[in-house]
C-alpha positions as CSV (number, residue, x, y, z in Angstrom):
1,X,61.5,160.7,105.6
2,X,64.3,158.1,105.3
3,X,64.5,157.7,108.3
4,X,61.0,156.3,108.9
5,X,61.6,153.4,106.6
6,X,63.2,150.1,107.0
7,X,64.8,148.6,104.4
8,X,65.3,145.1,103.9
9,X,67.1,143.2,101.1
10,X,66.3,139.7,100.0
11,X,69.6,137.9,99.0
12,X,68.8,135.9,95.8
13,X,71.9,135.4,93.5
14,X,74.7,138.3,93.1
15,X,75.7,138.9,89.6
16,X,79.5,138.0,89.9
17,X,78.6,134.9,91.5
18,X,76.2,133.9,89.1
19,X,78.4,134.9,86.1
20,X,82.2,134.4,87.3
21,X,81.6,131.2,89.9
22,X,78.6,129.7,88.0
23,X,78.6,130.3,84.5
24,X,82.6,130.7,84.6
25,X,81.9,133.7,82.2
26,X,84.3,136.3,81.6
27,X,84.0,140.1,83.4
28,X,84.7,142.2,80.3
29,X,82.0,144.8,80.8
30,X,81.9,147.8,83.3
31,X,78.7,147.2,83.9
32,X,79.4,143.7,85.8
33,X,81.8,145.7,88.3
34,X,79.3,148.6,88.8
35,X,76.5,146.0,89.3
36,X,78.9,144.5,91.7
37,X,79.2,147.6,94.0
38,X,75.3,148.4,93.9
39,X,74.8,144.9,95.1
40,X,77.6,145.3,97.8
41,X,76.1,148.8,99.0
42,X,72.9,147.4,98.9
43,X,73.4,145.0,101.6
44,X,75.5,147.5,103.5
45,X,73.3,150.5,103.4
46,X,69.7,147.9,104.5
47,X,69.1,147.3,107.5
48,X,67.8,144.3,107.3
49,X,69.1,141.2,105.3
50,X,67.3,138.2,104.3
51,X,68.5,135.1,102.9
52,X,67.2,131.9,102.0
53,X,70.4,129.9,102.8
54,X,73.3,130.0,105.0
55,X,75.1,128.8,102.4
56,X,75.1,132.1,100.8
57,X,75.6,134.5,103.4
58,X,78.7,132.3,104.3
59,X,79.9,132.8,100.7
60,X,79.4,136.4,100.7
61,X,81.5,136.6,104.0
62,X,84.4,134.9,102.1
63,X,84.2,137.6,99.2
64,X,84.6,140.4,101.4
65,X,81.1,141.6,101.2
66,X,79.9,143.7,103.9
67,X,77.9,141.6,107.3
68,X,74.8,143.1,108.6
69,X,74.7,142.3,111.6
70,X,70.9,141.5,111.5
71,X,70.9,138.7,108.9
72,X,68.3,136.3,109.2
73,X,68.2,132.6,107.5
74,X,64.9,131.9,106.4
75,X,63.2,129.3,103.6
76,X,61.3,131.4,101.1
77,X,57.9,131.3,100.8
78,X,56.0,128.8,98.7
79,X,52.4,129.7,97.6
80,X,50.7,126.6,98.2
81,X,46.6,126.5,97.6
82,X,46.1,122.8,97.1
83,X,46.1,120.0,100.1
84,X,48.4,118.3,98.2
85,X,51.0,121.0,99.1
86,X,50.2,120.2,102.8
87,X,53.4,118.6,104.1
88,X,51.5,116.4,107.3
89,X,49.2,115.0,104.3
90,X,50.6,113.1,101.1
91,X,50.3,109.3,102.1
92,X,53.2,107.0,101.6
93,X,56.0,107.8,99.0
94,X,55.6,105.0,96.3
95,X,58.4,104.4,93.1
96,X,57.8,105.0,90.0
97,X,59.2,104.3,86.9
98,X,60.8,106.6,84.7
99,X,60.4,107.0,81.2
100,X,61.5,111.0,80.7
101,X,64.7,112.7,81.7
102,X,63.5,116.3,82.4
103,X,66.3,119.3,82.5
104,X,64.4,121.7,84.6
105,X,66.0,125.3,85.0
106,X,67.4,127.9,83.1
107,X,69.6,126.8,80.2
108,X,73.0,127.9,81.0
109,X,76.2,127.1,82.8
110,X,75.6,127.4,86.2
111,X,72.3,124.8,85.9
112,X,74.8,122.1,84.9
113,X,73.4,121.6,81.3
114,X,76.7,120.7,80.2
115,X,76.9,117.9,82.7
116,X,73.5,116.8,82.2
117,X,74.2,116.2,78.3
118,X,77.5,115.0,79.0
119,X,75.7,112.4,81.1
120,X,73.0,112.1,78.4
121,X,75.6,110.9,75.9
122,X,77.5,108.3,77.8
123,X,74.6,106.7,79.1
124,X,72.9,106.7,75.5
125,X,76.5,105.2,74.0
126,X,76.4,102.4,76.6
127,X,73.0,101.9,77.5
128,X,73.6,98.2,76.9
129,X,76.7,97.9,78.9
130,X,74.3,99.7,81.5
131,X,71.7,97.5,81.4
132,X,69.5,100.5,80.2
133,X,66.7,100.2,77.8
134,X,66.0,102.7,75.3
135,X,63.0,103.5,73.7
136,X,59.7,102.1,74.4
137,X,59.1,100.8,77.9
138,X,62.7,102.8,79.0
139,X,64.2,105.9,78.9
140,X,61.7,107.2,75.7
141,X,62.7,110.7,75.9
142,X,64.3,113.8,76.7
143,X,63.1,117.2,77.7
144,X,64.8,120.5,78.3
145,X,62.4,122.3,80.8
146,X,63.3,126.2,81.2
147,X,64.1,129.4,79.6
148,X,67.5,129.9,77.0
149,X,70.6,132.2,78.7
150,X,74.1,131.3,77.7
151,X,75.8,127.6,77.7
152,X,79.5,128.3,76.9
153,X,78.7,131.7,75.2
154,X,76.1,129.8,72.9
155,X,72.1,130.4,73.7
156,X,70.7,127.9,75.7
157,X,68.5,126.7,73.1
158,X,71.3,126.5,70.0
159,X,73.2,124.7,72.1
160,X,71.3,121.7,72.9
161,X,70.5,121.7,69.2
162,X,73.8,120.9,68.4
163,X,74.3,118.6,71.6
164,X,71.3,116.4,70.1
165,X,72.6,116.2,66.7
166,X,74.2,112.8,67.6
167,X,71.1,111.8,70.3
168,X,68.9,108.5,68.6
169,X,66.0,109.3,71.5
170,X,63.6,112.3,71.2
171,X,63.9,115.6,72.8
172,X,62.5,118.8,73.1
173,X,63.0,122.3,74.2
174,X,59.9,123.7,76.4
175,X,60.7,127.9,77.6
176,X,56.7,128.9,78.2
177,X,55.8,127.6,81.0
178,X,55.4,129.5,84.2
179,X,56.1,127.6,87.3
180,X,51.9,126.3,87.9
181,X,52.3,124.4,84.3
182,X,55.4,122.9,84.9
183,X,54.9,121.6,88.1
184,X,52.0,120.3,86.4
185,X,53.7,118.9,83.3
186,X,56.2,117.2,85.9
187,X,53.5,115.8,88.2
188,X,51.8,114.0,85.3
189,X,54.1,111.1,86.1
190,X,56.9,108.8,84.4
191,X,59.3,112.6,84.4
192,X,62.4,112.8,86.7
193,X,63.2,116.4,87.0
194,X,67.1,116.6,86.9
195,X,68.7,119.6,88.5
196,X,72.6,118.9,88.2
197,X,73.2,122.5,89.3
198,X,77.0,123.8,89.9
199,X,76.2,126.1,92.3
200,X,72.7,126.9,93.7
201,X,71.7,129.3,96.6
202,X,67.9,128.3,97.5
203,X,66.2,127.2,94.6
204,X,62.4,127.1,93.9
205,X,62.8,124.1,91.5
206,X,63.9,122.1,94.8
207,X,61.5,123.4,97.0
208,X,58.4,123.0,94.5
209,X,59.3,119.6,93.6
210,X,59.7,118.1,96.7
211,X,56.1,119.6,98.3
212,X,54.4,118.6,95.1
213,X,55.1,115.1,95.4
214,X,57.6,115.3,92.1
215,X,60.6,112.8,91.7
216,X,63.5,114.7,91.2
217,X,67.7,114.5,91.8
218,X,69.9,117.2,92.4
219,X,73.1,118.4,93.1
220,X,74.2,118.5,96.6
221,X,75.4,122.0,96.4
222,X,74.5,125.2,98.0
223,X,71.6,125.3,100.2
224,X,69.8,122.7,98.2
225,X,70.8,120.2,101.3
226,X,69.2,122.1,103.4
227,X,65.5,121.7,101.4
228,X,65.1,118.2,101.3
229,X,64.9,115.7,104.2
230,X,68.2,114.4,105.4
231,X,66.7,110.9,105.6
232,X,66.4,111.2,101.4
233,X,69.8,113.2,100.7
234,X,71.1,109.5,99.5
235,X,68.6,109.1,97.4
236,X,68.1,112.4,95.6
237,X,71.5,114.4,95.8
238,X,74.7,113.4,94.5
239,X,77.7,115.5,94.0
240,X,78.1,117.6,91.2
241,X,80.1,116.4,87.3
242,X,79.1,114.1,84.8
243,X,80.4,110.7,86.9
244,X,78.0,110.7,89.8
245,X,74.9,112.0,87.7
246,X,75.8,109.0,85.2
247,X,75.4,106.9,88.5
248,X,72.3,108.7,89.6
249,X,70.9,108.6,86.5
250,X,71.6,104.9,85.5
251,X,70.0,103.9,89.2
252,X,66.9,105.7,88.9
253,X,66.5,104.5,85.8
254,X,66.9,100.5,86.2
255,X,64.5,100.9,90.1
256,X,62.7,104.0,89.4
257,X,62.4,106.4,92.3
258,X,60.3,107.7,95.1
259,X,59.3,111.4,95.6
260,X,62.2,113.0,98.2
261,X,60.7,114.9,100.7
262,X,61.1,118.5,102.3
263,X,62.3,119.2,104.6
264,X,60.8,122.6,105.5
265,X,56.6,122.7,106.6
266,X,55.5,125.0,104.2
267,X,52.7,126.3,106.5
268,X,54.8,126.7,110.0
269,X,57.3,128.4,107.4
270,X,54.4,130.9,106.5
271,X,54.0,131.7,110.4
272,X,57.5,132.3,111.4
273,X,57.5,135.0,107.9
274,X,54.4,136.7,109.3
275,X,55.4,136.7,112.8
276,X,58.9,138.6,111.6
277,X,56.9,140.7,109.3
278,X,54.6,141.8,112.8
279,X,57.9,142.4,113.9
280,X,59.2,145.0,112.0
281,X,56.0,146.6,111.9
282,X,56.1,147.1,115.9
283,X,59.6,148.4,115.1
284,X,59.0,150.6,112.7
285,X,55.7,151.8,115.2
286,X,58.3,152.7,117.9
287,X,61.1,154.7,115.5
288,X,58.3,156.8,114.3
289,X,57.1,158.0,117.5
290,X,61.2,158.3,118.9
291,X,61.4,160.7,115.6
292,X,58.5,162.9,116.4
293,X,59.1,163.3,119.9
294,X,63.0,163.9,118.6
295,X,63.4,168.0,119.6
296,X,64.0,170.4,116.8
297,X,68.1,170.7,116.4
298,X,68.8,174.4,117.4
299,X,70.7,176.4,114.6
300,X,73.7,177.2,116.6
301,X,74.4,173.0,116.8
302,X,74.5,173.2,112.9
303,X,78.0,172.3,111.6
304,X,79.5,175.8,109.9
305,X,80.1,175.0,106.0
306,X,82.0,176.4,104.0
307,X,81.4,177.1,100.0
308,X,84.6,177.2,98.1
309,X,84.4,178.4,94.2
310,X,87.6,179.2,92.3
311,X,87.0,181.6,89.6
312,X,88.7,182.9,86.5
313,X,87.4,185.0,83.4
314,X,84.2,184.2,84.4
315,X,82.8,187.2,85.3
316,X,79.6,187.2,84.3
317,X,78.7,183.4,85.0
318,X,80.1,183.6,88.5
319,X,77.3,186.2,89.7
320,X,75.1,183.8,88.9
321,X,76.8,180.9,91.0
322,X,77.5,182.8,94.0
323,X,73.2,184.6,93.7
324,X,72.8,180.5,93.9
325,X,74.7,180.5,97.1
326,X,73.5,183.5,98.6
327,X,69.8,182.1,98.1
328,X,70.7,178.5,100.3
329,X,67.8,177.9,103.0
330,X,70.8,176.4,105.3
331,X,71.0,179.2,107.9
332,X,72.8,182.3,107.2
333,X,75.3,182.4,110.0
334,X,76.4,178.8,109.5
335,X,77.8,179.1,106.6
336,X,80.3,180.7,104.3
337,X,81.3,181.7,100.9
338,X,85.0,181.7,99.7
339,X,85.8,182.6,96.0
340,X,89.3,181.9,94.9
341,X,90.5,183.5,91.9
342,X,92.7,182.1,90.1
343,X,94.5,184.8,88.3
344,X,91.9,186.0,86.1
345,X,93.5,187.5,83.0
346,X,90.4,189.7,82.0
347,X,89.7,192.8,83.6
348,X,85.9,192.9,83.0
349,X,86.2,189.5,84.7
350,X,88.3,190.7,87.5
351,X,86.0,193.9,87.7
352,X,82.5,191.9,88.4
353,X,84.3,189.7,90.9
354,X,85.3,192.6,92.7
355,X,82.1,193.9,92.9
356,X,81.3,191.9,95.1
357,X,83.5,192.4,97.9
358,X,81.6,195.1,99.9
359,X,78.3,192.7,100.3
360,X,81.2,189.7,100.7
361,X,82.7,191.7,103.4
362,X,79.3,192.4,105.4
363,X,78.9,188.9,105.4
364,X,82.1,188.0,106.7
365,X,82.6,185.9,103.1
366,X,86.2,186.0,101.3
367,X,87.6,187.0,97.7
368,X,90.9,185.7,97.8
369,X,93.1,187.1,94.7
370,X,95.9,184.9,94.0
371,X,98.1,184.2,91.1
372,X,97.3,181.5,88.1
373,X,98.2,177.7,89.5
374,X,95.2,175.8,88.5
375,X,92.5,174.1,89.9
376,X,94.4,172.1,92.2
377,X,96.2,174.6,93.5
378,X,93.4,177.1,94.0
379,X,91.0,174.8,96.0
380,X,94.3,174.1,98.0
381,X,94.4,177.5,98.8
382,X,90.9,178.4,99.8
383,X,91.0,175.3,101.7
384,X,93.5,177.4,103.9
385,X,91.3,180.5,104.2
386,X,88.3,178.0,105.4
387,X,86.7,178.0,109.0
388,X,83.9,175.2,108.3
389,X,83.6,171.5,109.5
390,X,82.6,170.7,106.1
391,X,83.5,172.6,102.8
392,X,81.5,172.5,99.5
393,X,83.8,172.7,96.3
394,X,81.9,174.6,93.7
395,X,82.6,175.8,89.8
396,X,82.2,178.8,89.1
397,X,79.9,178.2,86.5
398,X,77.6,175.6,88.0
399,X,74.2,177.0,89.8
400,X,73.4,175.7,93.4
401,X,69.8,174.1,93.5
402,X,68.8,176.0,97.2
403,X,68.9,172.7,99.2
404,X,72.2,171.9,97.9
405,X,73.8,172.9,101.4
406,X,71.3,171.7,103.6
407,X,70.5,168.1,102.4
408,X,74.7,167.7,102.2
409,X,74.9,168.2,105.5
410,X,72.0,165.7,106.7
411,X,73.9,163.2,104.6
412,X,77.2,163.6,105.5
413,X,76.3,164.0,109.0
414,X,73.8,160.6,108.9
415,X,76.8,158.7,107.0
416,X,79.9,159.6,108.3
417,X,81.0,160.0,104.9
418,X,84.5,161.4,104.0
419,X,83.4,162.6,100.8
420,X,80.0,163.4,98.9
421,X,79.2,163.6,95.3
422,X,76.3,164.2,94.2
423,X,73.9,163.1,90.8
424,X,73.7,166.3,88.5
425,X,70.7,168.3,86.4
426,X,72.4,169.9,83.5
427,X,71.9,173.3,81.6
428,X,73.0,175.3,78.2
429,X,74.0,178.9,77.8
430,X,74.8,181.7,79.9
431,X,71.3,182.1,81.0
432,X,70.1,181.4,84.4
433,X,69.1,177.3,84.6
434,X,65.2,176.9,84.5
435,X,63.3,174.8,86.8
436,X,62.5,171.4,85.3
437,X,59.6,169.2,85.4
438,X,60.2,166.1,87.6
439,X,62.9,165.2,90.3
440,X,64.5,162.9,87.5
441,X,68.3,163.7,87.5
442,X,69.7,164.2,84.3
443,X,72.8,162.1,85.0
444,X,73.6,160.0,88.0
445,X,76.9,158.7,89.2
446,X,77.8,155.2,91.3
447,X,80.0,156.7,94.1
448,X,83.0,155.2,95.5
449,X,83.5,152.0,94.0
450,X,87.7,151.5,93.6
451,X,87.3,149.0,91.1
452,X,84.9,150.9,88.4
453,X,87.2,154.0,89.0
454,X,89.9,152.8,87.8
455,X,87.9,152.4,83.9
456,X,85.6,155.2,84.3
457,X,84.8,158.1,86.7
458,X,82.0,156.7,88.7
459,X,82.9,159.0,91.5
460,X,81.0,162.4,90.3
461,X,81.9,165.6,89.2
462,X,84.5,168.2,90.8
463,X,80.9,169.7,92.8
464,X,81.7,167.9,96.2
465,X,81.5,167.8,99.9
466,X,84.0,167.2,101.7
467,X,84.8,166.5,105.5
468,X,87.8,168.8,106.4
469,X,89.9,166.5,108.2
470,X,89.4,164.0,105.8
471,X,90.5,166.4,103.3
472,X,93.4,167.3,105.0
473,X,94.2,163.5,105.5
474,X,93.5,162.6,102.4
475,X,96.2,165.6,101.0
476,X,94.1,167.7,99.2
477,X,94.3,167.8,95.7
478,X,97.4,167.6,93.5
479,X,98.8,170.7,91.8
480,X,99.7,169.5,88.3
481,X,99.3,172.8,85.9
482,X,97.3,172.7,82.9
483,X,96.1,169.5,83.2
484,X,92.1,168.4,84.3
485,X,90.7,165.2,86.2
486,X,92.2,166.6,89.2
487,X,88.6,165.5,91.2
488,X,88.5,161.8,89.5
489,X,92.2,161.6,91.2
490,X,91.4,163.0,94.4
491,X,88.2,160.5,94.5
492,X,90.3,157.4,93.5
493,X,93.3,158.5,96.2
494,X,90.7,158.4,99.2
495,X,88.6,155.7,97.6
496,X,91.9,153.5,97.0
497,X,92.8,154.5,100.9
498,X,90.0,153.5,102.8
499,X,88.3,156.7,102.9
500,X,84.6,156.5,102.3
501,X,83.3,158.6,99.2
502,X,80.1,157.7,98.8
503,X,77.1,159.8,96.2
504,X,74.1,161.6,97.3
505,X,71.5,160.5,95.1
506,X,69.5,164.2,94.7
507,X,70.7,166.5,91.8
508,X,71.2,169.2,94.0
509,X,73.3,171.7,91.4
510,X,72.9,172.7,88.0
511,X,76.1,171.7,85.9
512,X,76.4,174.5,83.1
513,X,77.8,173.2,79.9
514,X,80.6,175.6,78.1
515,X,82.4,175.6,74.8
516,X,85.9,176.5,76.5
517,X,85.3,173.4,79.9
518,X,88.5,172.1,81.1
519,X,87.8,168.7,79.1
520,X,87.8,170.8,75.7
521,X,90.8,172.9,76.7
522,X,93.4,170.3,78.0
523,X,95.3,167.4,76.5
524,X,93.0,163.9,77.4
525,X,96.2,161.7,77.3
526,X,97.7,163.8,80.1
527,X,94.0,164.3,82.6
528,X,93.2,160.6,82.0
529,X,96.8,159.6,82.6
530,X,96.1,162.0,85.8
531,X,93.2,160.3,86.9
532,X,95.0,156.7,86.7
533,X,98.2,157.7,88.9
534,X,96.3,156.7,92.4
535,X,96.3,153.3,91.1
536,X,99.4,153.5,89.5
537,X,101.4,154.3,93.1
538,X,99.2,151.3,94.2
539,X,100.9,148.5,91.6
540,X,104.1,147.9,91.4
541,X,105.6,148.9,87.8
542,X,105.6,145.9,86.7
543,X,102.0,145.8,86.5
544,X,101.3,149.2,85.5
545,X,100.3,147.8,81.7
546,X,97.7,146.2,82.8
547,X,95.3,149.6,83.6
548,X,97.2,151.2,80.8
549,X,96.8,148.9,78.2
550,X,93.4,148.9,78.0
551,X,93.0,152.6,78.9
552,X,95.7,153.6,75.9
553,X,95.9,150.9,73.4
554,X,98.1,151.2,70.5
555,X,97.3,151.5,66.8
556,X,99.4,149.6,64.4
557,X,101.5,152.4,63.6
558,X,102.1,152.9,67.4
559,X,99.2,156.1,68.3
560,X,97.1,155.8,70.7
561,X,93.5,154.5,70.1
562,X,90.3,154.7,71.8
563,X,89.8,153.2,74.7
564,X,88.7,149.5,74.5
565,X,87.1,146.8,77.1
566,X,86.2,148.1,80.9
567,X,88.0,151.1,79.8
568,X,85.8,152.3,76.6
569,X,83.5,154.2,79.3
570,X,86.3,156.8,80.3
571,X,86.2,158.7,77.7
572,X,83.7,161.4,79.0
573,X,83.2,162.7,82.5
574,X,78.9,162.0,81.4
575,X,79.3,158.9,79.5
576,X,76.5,158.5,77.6
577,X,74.4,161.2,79.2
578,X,71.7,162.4,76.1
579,X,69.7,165.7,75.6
580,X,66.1,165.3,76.1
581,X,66.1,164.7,72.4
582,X,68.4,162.0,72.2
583,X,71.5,164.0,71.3
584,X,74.4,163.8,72.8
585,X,75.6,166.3,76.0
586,X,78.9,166.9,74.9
587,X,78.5,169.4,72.4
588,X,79.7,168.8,69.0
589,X,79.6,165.1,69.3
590,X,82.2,162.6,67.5
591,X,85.3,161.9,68.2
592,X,88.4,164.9,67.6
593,X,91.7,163.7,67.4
594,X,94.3,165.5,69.9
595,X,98.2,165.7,69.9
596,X,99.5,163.9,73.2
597,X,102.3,163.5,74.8
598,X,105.1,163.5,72.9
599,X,103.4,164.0,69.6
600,X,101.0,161.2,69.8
601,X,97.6,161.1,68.6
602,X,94.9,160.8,71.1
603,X,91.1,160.8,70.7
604,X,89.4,162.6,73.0
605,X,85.2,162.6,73.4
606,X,84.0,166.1,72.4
């Protein structure tokens, strides 16, 4: 179904460029690197990108982001209904006199309100020297035209209240306004709209402004050159800081100033947006009927997968996982099932597992009995007993939905992935999962993002699919005995290496919760430290404080605290996940303190 959509993503303004470049705000919160990568993969996965501005596709270039290859420049829209918005048909531009100094945008960094008051203050300490009259007949007032974000970690709105505190001039603050009233407010006439941006990518302000006949100035910054006519760039852009918009400012108001112009038509913009839009239509027209006359893909050209569950002293949990497996709808002879146990130390355990055998062995499936080694070790293993292009690593414990095969395939096959996660439904209790209401997963992970990895696993749970040679490439998993988070370092090893692990976004297991899971059993210290040595092997020591630090931090008396900053997230392999009624998926909730290595206290998420 996918496959008959095209996707297109309209480039606006990414959230680290907004925040880090333009409001020069700190990135202290996970959630700016996760929203990062979503952007990123975004642009990478469409097939289309739009943007307003070559200014910011150039920009995204520079910061590594991924090209599309069919990018295409184009001015947005502007929902005109009035003549007056009718480039070919507004008369000759006439001066006028300005009386208010309008701030119109968002208050916050990146608009260049600091600038603008900056500005506002030296020109209302030497007005005289400036030959500028305030008061009645000059510059009468001030008005701050937009919504409040942050100025300098302030809100917008507090912080021109303390700005003004030394202003002798009115001002006010006006947030309710939707973009009809204050183009009218601005068109009523004797209002400059300032826009001393810092950076900009293609803003409406401009572009509304200069088709409605509204004197304006603005920073030359951006793709804002690109929206007015070059013939009035002298007189309505000026570079950004407080010295040239002092000089802007002081000019306009001893002459006035005349309306720039656009320098886009508004209605031959319209055409060229439908004519692309008829486009993709014929495009998407001829994919559709290249799908349906596509020929059915015979089974014997399916890749041959292979399922790979270790197992130990779970006797009665694993007949449920591998009922889950025999029930796939992938077909039977492309697939195969190989349980690795890992030297189950009960007997009842060892006795259901081997009742299996006789149906495994009529299927040409595999129990492999081998000694106790540990997760690591015992996927290593039944990696070697594998014949498939493709192997799924299962828990024992976990309940295939009957798709689970099949869809990993298309994916992995459609993506060229190395390896796939998945999002996650979960369940309580030895009892077979029940069927729930909706296609809502119950917890969804980011995929292969490097960056957020290193904080928090954003990666998914150890139910994955891999590509065999990648695998192989990639060196399997580490062995380290007793210890957990041996899929979170296998995810950041390939991630960190250029191997693309990427997340299908379907729940397509059951994840089983149990009071004795690896995360309640082992030492936290020791599977976070684990999960952290990828990136460790990446930095030379010297650096290595700087992911622990925040990961481990030290109490006064030298144990180890919870996690703080970026890192506060890693605590949990669901971090924040929540019961339908608002309880908390890790059973028992609150936080248990844990001997680590070498006697140090460690608090672990129940």
């Amino acid at each position: 179904e996918m496959l008959t959509k095209i996707f297109v993503i309209g480039l606006h303004g990414p959230n680290l460029w907004a925040k880090a470049v333009g409001n020069l705000e700190q990135i202290d919160k996970i959630d700016d690197l996760e929203m990062d990568f979503m952007e990123r993969r975004c642009v990478k996965l469409s097939d289309v990108v739009v943007s307003p501005s070559q200014y910011l596709l150039k920009w995204m270039g520079s910061e590594g982001w991924p090209i599309n290859t069919r990018s295409l420049c184009q001015p947005n829209l502007l929902p005109y209904k009035d003549e007056k918005y009718a480039q070919g048909e507004r008369g000759e531009k006439k001066m006028e006199a300005i009386r208010e100094l309008v701030f119109f945008g968002r208050l916050e960094t990146r608009k260049g309100i600091i600038a603008f008051c900056d500005a506002v203050d030296h020109i209302l300490d030497n007005a005289a020297d400036l030959g500028i009259v305030v008061g009645k007949g000059g510059l009468e007032k001030l008005i701050f035209l937009g919504r409040s974000a942050l100025v300098d970690g302030i809100y917008g709105m507090h912080y021109v209240q303390k700005r003004a505190q030394r202003w002798d001039i009115p001002w006010k603050v006006i947030s309710r306004m939707n973009s009809t009233e204050a183009l009218g407010f601005l068109g009523e006439g004797g209002r400059l709209a300032v826009m001393p941006s810092r950076i900009e990518n293609s803003p409406y302000t401009i572009y509304e402004c200069a088709h409605a006949r509204i004197p304006f100035i603005a920073t030359s910054v951006g793709g804002i050159p690109d929206l007015v006519h070059h013939e009035d760039h002298g007189m309505a852009l000026f570079e950004p800081g407080k010295e040239a918009l002092v000089d802007k400012l002081v000019r306009v108001l001893r002459e006035g100033i005349a309306p720039a112009r656009p320098s886009i038509d508004a209605k031959e913009n319209e055409r060229v947006w439908v004519e692309w839009h008829q486009m993709l239509a014929e495009e998407h027209r001829r994919t559709v009927r290249a799908l349906e006359s596509k020929p059915a893909e015979e089974e014997r050209d399916l890749p041959f997968v292979s399922v790979v569950m270790t197992h130990f002293n779970r006797g009665k949990l694993v007949a449920q996982a591998i009922e889950s497996v025999e029930l796939q709808d992938y077909p039977k002879s492309r697939y195969e099932l190989i349980v690795m146990d890992d030297g189950s130390t009960d007997e009842q355990a060892r006795r259901d597992l081997a009742a299996f055998e006789p149906s495994f062995r009529e299927r040409g499936w595999k129990i492999v009995w081998g000694e106790n080694c540990y997760l690591g070790c015992a996927r290593n293993k039944a990696v070697g007993h594998a014949r498939g292009k493709y192997i799924l690593f299962m828990d024992d414990d976990n309940v295939a939905k009957p798709h689970e095969v099949r869809t990993f395939v298309r994916a992995m096959e459609s993506s060229n992935a190395d390896v796939l996660t998945s999002f996650v439904d979960f369940f309580w209790g030895s009892d077979k999962p029940v069927p729930k209401a909706g296609d809502r997963a119950s917890y969804i992970f980011l995929g292969g993002s490097p960056d957020v990895g290193a904080f928090k696993n954003c990666y998914g749970d150890a139910n994955c699919f891999v590509r065999v040679s990648s695998f192989k490439d990639i060196g399997g998993y580490t062995e380290d005995y007793g210890i957990g988070f041996e899929d979170w370092e296998m995810y950041a090893n390939a991630s960190l290496r250029g191997f693309k692990v990427d997340v299908l976004p379907d729940a397509v297991y059951h994840y089983r919760f149990t009071p004795n899971s690896m995360q309640k059993t082992t030492n936290f210290f020791q599977n976070r430290r684990r999960s952290l040595r990828p990136y460790l092997n990446s930095l030379p020591p010297e650096l290595h404080d700087t992911i622990l630090g925040p990961v481990f931090p030290r109490n006064e008396d030298g144990t180890i605290a919870a996690p703080t900053g970026l890192a506060a997230q890693g605590t949990s392999r669901f971090f924040g996940a929540a019961r339908s009624d608002g309880t908390s998926v890790e059973e028992g909730g609150g936080v248990k303190k844990r001997e680590g290595a070498a006697g140090e206290e460690v608090k672990d998420e129940l």
